[in-house]
C-alpha positions in Angstrom: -1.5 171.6 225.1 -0.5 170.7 221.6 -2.4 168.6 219.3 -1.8 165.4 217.3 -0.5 167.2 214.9 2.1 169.2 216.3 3.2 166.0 218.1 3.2 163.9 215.3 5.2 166.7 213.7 7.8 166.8 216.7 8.1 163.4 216.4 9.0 162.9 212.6 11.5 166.2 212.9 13.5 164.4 215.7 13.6 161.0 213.6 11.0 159.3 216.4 7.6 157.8 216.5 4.4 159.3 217.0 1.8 157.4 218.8 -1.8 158.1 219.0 -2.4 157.1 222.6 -6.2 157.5 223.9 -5.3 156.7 227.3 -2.5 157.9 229.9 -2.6 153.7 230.6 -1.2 153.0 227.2 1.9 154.5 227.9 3.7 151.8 230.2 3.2 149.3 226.9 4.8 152.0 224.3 8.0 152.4 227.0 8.1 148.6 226.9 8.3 148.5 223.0 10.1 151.1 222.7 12.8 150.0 225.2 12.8 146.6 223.3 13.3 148.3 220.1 16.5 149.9 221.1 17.7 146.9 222.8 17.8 144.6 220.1 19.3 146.7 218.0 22.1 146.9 220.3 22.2 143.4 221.2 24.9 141.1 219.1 25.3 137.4 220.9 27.9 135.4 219.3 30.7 134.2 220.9 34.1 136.5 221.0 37.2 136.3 223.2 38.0 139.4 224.8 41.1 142.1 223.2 43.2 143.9 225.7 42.6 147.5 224.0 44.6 149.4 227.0 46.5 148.0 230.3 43.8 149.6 233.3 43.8 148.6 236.7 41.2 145.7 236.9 43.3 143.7 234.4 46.2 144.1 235.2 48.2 141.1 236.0 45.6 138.4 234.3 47.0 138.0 230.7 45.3 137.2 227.5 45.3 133.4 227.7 42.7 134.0 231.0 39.8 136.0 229.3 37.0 134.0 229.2 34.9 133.8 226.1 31.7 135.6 226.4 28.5 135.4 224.8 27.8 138.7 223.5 27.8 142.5 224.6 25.5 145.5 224.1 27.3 147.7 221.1 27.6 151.6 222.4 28.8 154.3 220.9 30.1 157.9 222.3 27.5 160.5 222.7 29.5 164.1 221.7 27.7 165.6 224.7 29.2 162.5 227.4 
């Protein structure tokens, strides 16, 4: 099983964090912050009426004047590998 060190090694070559856990029931509060960490990052909420980027199916026939302002999204970006 590898050691703190390697870990803590694996960690800092993959840009993550390294946490020194003593017990297995520490982990559900590291998946919590961590989750919350990416999250807010992610999050932007400020108003913004919708922009018709490409005519699909579930739009069709609404037009522009109908979107409804909405409070904020969650900012993605394209994985190469998706």
């Amino acid at each position: 099983m590898p050691g703190r060190t390697t870990m803590a090694w694996i960690a800092s070559q993959g840009n993550g964090r390294f946490y020194n856990i003593q017990s297995p029931e520490q982990l559900p509060q590291i998946f919590i912050k961590e989750a919350a960490v990416i999250l807010k990052s992610a999050i932007y909420e400020d108003p913004f009426k919708p922009q018709l980027r490409a005519a699909t199916e579930p739009v069709r026939g609404i037009s522009a004047a109908e979107y409804p302002v909405l409070l904020g999204y969650v900012a993605t970006t394209p994985k190469p590998r998706a």
